[in-house]
Short mmCIF file of the C-alpha atoms (twelve columns), coordinates in Angstrom:
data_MODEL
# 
_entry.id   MODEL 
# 
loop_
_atom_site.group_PDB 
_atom_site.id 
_atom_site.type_symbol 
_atom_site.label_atom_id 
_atom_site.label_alt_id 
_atom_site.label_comp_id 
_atom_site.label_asym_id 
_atom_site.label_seq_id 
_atom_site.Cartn_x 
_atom_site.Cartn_y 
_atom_site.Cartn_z 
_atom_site.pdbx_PDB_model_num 
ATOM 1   C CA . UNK A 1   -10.308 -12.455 -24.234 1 
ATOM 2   C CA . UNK A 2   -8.832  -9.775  -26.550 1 
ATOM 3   C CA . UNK A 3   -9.880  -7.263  -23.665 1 
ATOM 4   C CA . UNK A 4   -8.208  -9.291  -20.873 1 
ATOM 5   C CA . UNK A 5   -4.768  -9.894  -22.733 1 
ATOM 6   C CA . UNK A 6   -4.843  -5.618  -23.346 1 
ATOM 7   C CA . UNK A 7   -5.653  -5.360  -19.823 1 
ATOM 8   C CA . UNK A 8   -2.561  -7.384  -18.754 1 
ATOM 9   C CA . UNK A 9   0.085   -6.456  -21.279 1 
ATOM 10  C CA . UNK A 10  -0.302  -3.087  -21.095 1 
ATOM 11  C CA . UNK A 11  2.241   -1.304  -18.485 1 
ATOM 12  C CA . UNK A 12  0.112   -0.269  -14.929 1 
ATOM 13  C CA . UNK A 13  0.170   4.102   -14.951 1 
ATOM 14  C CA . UNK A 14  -1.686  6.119   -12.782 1 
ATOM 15  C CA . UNK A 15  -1.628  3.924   -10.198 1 
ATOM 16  C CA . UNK A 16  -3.797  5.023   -6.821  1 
ATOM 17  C CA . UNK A 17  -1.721  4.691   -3.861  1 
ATOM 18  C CA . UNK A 18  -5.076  4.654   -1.962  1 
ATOM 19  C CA . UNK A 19  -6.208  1.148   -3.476  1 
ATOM 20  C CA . UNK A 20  -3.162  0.072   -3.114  1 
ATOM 21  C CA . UNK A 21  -2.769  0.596   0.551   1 
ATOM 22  C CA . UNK A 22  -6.705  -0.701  0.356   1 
ATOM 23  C CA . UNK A 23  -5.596  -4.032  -0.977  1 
ATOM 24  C CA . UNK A 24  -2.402  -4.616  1.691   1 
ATOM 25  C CA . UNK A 25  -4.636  -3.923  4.896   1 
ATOM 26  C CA . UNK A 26  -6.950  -6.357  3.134   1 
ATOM 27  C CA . UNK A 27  -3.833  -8.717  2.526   1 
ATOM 28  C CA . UNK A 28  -3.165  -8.352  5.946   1 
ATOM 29  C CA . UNK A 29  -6.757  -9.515  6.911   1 
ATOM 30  C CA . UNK A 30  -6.409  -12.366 4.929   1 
ATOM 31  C CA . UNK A 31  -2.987  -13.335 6.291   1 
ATOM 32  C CA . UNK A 32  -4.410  -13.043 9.740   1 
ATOM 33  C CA . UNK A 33  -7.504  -15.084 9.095   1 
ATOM 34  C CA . UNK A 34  -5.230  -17.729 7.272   1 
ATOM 35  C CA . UNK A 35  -2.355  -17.950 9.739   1 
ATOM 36  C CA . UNK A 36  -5.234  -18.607 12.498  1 
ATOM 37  C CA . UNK A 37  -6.220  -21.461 10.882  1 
ATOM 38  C CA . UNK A 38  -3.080  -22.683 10.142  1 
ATOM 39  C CA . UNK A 39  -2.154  -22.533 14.062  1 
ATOM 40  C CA . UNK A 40  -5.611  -24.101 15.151  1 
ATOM 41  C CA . UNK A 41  -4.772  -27.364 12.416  1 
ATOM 42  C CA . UNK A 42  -1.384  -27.712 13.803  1 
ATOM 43  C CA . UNK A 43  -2.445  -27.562 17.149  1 
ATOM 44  C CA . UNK A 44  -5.503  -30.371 16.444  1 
ATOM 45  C CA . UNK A 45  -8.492  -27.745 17.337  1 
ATOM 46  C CA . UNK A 46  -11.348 -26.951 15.131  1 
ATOM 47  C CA . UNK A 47  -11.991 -23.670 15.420  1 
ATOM 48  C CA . UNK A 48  -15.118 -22.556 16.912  1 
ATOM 49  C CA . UNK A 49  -17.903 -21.670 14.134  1 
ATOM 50  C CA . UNK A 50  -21.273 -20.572 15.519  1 
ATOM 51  C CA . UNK A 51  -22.633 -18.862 12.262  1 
ATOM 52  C CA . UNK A 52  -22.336 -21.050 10.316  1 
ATOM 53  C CA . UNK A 53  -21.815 -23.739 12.310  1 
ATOM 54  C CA . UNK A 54  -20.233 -26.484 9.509   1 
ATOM 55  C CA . UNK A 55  -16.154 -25.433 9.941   1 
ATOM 56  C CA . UNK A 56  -15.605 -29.120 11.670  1 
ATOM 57  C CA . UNK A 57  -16.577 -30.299 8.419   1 
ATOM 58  C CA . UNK A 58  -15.232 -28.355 6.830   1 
ATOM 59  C CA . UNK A 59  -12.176 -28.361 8.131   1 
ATOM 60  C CA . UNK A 60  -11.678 -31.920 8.576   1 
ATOM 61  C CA . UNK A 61  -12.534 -33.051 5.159   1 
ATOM 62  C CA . UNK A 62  -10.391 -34.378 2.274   1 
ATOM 63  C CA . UNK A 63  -9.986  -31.048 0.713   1 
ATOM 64  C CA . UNK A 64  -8.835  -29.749 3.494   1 
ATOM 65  C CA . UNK A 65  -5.397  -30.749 2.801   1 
ATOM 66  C CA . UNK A 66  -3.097  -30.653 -0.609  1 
ATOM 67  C CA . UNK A 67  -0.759  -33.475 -0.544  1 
ATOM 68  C CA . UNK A 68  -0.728  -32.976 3.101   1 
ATOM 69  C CA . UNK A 69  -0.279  -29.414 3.153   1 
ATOM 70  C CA . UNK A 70  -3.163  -27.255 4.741   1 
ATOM 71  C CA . UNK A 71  -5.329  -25.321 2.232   1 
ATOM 72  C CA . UNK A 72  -4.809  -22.274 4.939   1 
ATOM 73  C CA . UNK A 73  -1.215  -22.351 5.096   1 
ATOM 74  C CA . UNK A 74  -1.245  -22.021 1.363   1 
ATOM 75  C CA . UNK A 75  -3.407  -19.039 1.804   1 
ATOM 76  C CA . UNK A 76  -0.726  -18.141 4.224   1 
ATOM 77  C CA . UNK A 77  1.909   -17.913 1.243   1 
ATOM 78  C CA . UNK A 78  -1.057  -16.269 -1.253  1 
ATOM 79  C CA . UNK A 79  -1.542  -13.403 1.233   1 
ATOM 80  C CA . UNK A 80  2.116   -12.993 2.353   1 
ATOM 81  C CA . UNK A 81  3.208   -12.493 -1.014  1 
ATOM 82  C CA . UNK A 82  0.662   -10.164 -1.592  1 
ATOM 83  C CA . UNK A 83  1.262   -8.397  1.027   1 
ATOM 84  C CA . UNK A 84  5.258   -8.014  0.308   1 
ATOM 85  C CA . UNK A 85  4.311   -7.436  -3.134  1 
ATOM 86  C CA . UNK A 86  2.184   -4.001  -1.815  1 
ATOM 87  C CA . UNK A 87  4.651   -3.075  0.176   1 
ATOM 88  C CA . UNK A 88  7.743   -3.153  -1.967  1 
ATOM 89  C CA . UNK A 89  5.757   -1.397  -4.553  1 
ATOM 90  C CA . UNK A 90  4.476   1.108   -1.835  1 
ATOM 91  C CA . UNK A 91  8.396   1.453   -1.560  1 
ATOM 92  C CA . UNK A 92  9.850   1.378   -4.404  1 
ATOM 93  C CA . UNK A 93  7.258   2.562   -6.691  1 
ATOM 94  C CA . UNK A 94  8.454   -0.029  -9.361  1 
ATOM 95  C CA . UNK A 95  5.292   -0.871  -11.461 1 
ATOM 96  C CA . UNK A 96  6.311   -3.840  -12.152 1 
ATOM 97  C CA . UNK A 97  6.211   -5.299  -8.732  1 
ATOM 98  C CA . UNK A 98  2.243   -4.135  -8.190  1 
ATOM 99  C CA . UNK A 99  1.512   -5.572  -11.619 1 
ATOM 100 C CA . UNK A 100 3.079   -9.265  -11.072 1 
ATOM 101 C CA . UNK A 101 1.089   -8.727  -7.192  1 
ATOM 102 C CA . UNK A 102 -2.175  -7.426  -8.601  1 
ATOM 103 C CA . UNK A 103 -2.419  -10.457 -10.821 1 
ATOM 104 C CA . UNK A 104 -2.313  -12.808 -7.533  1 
ATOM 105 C CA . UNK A 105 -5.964  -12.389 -6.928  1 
ATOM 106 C CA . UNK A 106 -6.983  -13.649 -10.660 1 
ATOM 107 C CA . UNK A 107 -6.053  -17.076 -9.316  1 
ATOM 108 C CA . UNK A 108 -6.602  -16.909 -5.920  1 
ATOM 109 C CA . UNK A 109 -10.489 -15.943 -7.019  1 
ATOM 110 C CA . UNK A 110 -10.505 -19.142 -8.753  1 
ATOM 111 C CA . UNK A 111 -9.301  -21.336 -6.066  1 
ATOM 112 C CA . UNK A 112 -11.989 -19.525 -3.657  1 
ATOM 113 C CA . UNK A 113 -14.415 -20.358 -6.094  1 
ATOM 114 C CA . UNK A 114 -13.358 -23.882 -6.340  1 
ATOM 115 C CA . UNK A 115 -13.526 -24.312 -2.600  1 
ATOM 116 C CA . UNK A 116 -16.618 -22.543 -1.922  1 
ATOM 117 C CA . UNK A 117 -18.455 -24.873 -4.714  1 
ATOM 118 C CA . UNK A 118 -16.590 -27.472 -2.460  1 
ATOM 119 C CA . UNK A 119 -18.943 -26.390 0.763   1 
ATOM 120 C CA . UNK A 120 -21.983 -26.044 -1.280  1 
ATOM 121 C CA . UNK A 121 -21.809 -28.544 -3.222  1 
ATOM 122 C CA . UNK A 122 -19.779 -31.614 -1.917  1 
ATOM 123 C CA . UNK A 123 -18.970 -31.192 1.462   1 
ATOM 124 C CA . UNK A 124 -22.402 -29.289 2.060   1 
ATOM 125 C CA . UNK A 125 -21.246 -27.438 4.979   1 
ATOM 126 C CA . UNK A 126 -20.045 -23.838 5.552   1 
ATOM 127 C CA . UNK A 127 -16.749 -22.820 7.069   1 
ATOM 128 C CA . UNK A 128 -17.387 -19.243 8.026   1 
ATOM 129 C CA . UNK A 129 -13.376 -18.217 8.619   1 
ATOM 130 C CA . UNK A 130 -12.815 -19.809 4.946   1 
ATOM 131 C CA . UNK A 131 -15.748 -18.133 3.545   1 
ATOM 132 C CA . UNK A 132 -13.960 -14.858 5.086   1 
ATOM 133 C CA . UNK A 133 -11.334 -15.841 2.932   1 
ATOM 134 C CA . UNK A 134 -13.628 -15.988 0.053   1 
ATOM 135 C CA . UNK A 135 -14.584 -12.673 0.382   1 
ATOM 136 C CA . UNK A 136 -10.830 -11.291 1.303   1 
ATOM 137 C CA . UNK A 137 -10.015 -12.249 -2.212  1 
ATOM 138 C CA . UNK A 138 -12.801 -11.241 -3.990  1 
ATOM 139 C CA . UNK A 139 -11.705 -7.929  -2.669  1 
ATOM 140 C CA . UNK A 140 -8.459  -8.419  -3.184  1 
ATOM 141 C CA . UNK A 141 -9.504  -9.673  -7.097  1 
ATOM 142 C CA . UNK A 142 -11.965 -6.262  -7.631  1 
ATOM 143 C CA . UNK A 143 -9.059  -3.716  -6.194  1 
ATOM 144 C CA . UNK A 144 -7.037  -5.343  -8.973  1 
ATOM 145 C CA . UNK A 145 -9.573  -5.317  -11.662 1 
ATOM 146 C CA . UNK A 146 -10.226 -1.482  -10.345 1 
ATOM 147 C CA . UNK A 147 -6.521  -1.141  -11.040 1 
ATOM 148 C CA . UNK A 148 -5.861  -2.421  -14.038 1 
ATOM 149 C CA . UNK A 149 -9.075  -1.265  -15.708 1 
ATOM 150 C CA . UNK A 150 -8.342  2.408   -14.833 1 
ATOM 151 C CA . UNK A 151 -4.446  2.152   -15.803 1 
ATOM 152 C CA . UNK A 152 -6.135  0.827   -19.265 1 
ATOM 153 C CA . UNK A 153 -8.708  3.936   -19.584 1 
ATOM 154 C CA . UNK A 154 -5.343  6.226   -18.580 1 
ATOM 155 C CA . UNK A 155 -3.740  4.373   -22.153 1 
ATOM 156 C CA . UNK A 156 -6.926  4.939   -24.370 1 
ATOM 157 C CA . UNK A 157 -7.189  8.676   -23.254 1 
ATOM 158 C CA . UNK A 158 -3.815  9.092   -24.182 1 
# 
């Protein structure tokens, strides 16, 4: 825990523009995958899943929804913010901006792991477009890690 709380306290240095623009055209993936959904629940269709063939239940079960909201057009709002984050800090350069952004996937990683155990577990079916998402922030979580964990070895070399 002591590692963690270093990790996020210290100030983000060295920062690779590369990963950066890495982790918004991953963003962007997510958005897009996310913002599909959204538009097929709105419009009543279940999305077509032949690998893994369990999205309709998926899809249509009680955690599909948060107090009537769609899980996916929360994702919407995870990945748009990351991606605005990315790009104001492509931008601006401000530090501070990538820092509050990179620490979006630390939760997001948990809520992908709460659904996922979801599919496995309760519902016992597999949406492939939110197991996309899975992996879009897992991604999205390790570029961040990658991030902060070099920006921390920049400090102890110091």
């Amino acid at each position: 825990m002591t590692h963690l709380k270093k990790l996020l306290t210290r100030p983000l240095v060295n920062i690779s523009i590369g990963l950066a623009v890495v982790a918004l055209i991953v963003a962007v993936l997510g958005f897009a995958d996310a913002t599909y959904l959204t538009i097929e629940h709105y419009r009543g269709i279940v999305p077509p899943c032949s690998i893994t063939g369990g999205c309709e239940e998926v899809l249509t079960s009680e955690f599909s929804t948060i107090v009537g909201i769609p899980t996916s057009l929360l994702g919407i709002i995870y990945y748009l913010l990351i991606c605005v984050g990315v790009f104001l800090y492509l931008d601006t350069k401000k530090a501070v901006i990538l820092k509050i952004t990179l620490m979006l996937p630390w939760f997001g990683l948990g809520f992908s792991l709460w659904f996922t155990y979801l599919q496995i577990f309760v519902i016992r079916s597999y949406c492939a477009y939110c197991l996309v998402s899975a992996v879009i922030t897992a991604t999205l979580f390790f570029i961040s890690f990658i991030m902060f964990k070099r920006s921390h070895s920049f400090h102890e070399n110091i």
